[in-house]
C-alpha positions as CSV (number, residue, x, y, z in Angstrom):
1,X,128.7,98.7,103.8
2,X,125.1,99.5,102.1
3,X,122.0,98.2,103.8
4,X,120.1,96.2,102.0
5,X,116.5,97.4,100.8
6,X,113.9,95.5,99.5
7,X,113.0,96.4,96.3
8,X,109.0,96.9,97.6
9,X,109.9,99.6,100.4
10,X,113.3,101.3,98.2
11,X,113.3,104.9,97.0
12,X,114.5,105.0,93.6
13,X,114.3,108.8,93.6
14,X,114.9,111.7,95.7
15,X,113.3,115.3,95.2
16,X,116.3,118.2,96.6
17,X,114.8,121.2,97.1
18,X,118.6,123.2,96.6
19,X,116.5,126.5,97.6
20,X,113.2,128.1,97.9
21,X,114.3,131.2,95.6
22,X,113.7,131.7,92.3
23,X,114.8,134.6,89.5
24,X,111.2,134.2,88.1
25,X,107.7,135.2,89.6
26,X,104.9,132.8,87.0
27,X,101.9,134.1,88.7
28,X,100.7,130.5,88.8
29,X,103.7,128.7,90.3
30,X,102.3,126.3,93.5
31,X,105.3,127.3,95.9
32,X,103.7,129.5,98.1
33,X,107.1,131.4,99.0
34,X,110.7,132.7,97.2
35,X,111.9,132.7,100.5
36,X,116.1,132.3,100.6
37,X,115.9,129.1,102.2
38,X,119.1,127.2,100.9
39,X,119.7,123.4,101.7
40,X,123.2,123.0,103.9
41,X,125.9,120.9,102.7
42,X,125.1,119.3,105.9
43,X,121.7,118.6,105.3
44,X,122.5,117.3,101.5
45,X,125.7,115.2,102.7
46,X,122.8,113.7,104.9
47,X,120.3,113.6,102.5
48,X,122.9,111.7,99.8
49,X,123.2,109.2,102.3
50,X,119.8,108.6,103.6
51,X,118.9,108.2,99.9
52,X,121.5,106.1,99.1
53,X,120.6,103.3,102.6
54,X,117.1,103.2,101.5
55,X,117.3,102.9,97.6
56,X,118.0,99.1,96.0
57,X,121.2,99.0,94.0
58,X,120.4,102.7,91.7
59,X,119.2,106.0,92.7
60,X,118.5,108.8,91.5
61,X,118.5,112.5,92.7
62,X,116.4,115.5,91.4
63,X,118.1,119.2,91.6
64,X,114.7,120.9,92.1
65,X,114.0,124.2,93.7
66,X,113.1,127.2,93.2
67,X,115.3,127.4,90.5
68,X,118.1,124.9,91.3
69,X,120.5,127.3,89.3
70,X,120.6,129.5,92.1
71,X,122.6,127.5,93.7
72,X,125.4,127.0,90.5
73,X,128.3,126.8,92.8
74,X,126.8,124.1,95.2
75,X,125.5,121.8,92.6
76,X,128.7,120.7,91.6
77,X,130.0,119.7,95.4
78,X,127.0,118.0,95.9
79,X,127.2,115.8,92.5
80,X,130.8,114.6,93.4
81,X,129.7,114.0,96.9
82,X,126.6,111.9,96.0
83,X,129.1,110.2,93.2
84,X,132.1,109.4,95.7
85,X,129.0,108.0,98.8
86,X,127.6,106.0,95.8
87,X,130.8,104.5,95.0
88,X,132.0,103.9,99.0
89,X,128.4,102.0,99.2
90,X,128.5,100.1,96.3
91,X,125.6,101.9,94.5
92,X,125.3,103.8,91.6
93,X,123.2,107.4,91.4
94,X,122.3,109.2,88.4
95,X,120.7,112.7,88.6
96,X,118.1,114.7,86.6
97,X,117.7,118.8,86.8
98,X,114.4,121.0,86.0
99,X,114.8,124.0,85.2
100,X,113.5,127.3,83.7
101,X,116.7,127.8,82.0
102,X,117.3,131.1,82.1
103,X,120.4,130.7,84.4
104,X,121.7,128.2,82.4
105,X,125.6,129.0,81.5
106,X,128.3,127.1,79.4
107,X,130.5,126.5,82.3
108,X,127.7,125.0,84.9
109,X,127.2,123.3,81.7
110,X,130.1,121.5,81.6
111,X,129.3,119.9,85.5
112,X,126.0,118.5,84.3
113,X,127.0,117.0,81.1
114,X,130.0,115.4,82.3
115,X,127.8,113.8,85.6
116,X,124.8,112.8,82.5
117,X,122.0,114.9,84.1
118,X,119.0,114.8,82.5
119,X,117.2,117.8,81.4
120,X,113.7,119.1,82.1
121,X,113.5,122.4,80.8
122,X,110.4,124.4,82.5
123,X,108.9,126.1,79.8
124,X,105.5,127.4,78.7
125,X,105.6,127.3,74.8
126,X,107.4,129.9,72.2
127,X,107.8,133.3,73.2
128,X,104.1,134.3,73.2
129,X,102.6,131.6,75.2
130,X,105.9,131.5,77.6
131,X,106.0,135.2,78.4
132,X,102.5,135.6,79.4
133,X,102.5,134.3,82.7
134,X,106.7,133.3,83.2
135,X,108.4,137.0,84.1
136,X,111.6,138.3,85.4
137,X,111.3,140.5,88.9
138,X,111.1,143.5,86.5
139,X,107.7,142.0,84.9
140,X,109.4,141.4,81.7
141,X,108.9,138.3,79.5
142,X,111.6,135.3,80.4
143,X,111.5,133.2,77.0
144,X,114.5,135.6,75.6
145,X,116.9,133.7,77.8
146,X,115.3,130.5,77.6
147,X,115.8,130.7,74.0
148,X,119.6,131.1,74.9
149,X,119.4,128.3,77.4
150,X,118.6,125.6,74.5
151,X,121.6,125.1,73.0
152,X,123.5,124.4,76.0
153,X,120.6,122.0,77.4
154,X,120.6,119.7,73.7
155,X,124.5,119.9,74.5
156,X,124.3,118.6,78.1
157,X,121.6,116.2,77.6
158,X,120.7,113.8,74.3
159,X,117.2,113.5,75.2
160,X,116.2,116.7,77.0
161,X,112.2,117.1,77.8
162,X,110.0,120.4,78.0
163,X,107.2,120.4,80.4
164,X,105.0,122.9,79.3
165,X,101.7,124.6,81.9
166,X,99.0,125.1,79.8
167,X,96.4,128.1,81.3
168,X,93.0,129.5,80.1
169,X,95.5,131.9,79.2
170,X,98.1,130.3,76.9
171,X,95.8,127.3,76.2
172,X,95.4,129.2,72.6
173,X,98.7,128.2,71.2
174,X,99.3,124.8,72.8
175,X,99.7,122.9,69.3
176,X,102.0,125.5,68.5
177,X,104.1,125.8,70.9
178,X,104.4,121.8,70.8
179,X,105.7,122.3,67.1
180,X,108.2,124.9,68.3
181,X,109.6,122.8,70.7
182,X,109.5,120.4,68.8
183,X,111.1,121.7,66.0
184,X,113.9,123.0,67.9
185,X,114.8,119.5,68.8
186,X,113.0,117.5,71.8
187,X,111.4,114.3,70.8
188,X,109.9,114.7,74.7
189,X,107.2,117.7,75.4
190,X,104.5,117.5,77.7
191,X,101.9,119.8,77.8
192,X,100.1,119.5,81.2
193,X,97.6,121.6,81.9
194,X,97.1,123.3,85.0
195,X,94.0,121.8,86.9
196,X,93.8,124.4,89.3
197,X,93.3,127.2,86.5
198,X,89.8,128.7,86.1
199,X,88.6,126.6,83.1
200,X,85.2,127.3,81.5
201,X,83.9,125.1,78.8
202,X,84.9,128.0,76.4
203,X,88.4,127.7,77.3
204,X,88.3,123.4,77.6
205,X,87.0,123.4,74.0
206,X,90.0,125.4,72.8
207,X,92.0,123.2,74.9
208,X,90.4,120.0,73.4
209,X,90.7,121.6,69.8
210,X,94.8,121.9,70.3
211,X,94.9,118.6,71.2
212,X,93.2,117.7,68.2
213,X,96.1,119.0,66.4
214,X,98.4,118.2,68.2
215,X,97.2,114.7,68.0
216,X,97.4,115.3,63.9
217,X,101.3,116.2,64.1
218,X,101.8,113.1,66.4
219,X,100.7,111.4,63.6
220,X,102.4,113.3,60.7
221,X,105.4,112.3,63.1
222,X,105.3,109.3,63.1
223,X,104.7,109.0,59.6
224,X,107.8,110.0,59.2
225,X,109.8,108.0,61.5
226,X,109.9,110.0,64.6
227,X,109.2,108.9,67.4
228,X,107.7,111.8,70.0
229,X,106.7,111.6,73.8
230,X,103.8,113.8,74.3
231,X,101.9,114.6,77.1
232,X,98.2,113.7,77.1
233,X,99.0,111.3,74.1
234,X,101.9,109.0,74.7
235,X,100.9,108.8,78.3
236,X,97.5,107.6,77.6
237,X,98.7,105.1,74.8
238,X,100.8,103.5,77.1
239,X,97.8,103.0,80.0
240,X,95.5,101.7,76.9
241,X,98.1,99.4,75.9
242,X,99.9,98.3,79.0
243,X,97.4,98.6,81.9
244,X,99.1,97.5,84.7
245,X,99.3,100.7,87.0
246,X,98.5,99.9,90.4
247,X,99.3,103.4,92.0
248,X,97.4,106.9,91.3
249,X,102.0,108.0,91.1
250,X,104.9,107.0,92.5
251,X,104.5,109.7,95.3
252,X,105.8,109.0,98.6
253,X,106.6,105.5,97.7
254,X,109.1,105.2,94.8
255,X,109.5,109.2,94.9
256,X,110.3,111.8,97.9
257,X,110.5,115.7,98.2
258,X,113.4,116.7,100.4
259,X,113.0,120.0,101.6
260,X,116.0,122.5,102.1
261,X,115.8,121.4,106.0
262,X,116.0,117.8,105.1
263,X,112.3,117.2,105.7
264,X,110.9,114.7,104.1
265,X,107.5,115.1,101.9
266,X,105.9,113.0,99.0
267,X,107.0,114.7,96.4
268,X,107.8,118.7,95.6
269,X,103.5,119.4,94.8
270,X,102.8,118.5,98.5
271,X,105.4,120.0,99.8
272,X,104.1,123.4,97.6
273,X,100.9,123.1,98.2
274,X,100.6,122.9,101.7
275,X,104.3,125.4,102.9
276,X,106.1,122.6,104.2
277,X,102.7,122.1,106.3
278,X,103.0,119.2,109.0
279,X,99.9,117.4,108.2
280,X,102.2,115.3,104.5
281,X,105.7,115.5,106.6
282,X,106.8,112.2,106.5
283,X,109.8,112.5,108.5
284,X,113.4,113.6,107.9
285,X,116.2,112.5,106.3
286,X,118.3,112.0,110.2
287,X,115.5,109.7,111.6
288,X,113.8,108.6,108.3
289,X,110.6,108.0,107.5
290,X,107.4,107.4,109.7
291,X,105.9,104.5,108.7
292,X,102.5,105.3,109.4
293,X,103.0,108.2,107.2
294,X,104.7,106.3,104.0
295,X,102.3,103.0,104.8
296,X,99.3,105.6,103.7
297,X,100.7,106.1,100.4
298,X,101.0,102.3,99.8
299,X,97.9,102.2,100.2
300,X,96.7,105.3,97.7
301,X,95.8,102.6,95.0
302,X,93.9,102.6,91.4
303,X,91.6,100.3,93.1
304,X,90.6,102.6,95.9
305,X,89.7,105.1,93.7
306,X,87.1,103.2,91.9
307,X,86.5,101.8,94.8
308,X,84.0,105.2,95.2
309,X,81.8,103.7,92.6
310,X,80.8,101.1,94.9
311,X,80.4,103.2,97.5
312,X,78.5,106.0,95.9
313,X,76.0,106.8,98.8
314,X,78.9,107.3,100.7
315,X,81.7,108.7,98.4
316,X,81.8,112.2,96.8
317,X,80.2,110.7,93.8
318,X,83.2,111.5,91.6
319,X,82.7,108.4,89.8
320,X,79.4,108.3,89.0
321,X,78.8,108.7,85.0
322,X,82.7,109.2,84.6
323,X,83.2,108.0,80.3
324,X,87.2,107.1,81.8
325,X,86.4,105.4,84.5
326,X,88.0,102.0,83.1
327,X,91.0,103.9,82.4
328,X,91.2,106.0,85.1
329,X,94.6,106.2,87.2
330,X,93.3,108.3,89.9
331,X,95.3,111.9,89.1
332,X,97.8,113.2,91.0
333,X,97.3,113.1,94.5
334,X,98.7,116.2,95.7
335,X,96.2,117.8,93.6
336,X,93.5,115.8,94.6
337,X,94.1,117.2,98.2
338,X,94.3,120.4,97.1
339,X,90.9,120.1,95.3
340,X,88.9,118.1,97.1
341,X,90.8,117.4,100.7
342,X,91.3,114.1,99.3
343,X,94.3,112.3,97.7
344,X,92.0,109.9,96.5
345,X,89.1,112.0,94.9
346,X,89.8,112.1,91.7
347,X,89.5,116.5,90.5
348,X,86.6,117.1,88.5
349,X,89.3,118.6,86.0
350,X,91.3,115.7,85.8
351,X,87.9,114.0,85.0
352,X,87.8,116.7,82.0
353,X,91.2,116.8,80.7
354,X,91.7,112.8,80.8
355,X,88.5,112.7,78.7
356,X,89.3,114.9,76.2
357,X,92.9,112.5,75.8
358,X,91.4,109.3,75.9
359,X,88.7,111.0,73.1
360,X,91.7,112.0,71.2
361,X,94.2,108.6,71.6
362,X,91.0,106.6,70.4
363,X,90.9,108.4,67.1
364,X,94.7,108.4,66.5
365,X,95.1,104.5,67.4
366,X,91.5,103.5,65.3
367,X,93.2,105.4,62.3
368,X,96.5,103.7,62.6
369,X,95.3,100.6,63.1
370,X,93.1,100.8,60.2
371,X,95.4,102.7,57.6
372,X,98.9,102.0,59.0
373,X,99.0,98.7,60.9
374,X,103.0,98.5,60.3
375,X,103.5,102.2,61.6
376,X,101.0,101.3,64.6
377,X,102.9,98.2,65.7
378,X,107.0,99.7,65.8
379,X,105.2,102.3,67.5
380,X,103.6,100.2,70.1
381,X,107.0,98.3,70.0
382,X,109.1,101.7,70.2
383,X,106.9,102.2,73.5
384,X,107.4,99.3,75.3
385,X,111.1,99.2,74.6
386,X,111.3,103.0,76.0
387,X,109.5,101.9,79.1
388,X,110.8,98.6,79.7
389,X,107.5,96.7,78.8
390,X,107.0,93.2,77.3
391,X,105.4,94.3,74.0
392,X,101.6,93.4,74.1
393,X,99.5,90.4,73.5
């Protein structure tokens, strides 16, 4: 019989880290190994069902690594497993993969279309932007066989996504490479960019500049009836017109990372950025969580952040000055840590790249709402649908 959750303290999704290894080496990447450290079917028959006991009625299960593709002849054992434990507790589970692609075969394809996972494809932009950081073990570009990869991944999935890192390096053909992708067929690309990078203001304008454009073909989209989820514009749109988040994420909370030991972190960036360190462990998936550790990220609120603003003789002073401070949902807390030792102090780059969205969304919603009221609204009523959202008032 499934134990009953309440819907306040449930997990609604689980992070497996299937292995530390990976075919690539993207000098940026924020796993501090490629150790071969494999999760057990042990440790994932545990793992299923210490998901499963603390999730409501659904859950859902991340193949995450690494590359996850490594581990091509385990994947399919553990999706029937978590399938048949779902069924024997009266639950369902869906899963979701991301992915660089380039392992990506026809016959593994087969497994993940048939369970409905959801694609994520890792990818930097068209072959230009992608190869200059994301290499093979022989230093040579990767995008060849992620180019390969994409007919297979619009085969598995009907609504794959790309998540694209933009760098000072790549940041030059960010618009572009959101075209590409676009062209080639997802209606879902995010283009975050790194915040750890070594921005200058030479290399934010450029960024800024792209997302003028890319804000431009957002509109030219929707213009002609497509409907396109874009990083650093959909996102904000949805915070301008539904601003109801409480949380900086869902990160240790409605997410978890679960390492290849069965440890238990907030999500895969802590468990990155710190190697597995102690100090984010929140406990294992044999004796579950500590609750001092998970009550701390209950309490990593919106609020708290501003909250700085009052305290400003005491605070960093992140918030003093800040143009999104009324919009502001705090960045991701891993990051924060990393930055500033602090899951609530917001990074000064967030600050930057947040600004220059929130600059951009403003022109694209003032024109809409000026010149194409009609267009503006299905959007607005597209998004809510999408995200499960009373439309508006």
């Amino acid at each position: 019989m499934s134990k009953e959750v309440k819907d306040s303290n449930a997990v609604k999704t689980a992070v497996f880290m299937l292995t530390n290894s990976c075919n690539l080496r993207c000098d940026y990447c924020f796993e501090y190994e490629h150790a071969a450290r494999h999760m057990s079917k042990e440790t994932a028959h545990q793992s299923i069902r210490w998901l499963l006991s603390n999730a409501e009625k659904q859950a859902g299960i991340t193949l995450f690594g690494g590359e996850p593709l490594i581990r091509k002849d385990f994947i399919p054992w553990l999706i029937n497993t978590a399938q048949a434990q779902a069924l024997e507790m009266k639950k369902k589970v869906t899963f979701s993969m991301t992915t660089n692609g380039t392992l990506l075969e026809r016959e593994i394809g087969e497994v993940l279309k048939k369970a409905n996972v959801h694609i994520q494809l890792s990818a930097d932009g068209n072959a230009k932007a992608h190869d200059i950081h994301r290499k093979l073990a022989n230093n040579q570009g990767s995008y060849h066989l992620v180019e390969k990869a994409i007919p297979i991944i619009k085969e598995i999935c009907t609504s794959p996504s790309v998540r694209m890192t933009v760098t000072p390096k790549n940041v030059h053909g960010m618009a572009e490479s959101v075209e590409h992708f676009v062209n080639l067929g997802f209606n879902k690309v995010h283009p975050v960019p790194m915040q750890e990078g070594d921005w200058t203001p030479e290399t934010q304008k450029i960024f800024a500049e792209n997302l003028e454009k890319i804000g431009a073909f957002f509109i030219s989209s929707l213009m002609n009836d497509r409907f396109l989820s874009i990083h650093g514009i959909t996102d904000v749109i949805q915070r301008a017109t539904h601003p109801s988040k409480n949380y900086l994420c869902g990160a240790g909370r409605a997410i978890v990372a679960v390492d290849t030991d069965g440890a238990l972190f907030p999500c895969q960036r802590f468990l990155g950025y710190t190697n597995s360190g102690p100090k984010w462990k929140m406990g294992d998936v044999w004796e579950g969580f500590k609750k001092e550790k998970r009550d701390y990220f209950f309490n990593l609120t919106v609020d708290k952040v501003k909250s700085c603003k009052e305290k400003e003789k005491e605070s960093k002073g992140l918030c003093k000055g800040c143009d999104i401070y009324k919009i502001c949902s705090g960045g991701c807390p891993a990051i924060n840590e990393l930055e500033n030792s602090d899951p609530l102090a917001a990074s000064s780059s967030y600050q930057a790249f947040k600004s220059m969205s929130i600059h951009e969304v403003h022109g694209i919603i003032t024109f809409l709402q000026s010149k194409y009221p009609e267009i503006w609204e299905k959007y607005v009523s597209r998004l809510s649908n999408a995200n499960g959202h009373k439309n508006p008032r």
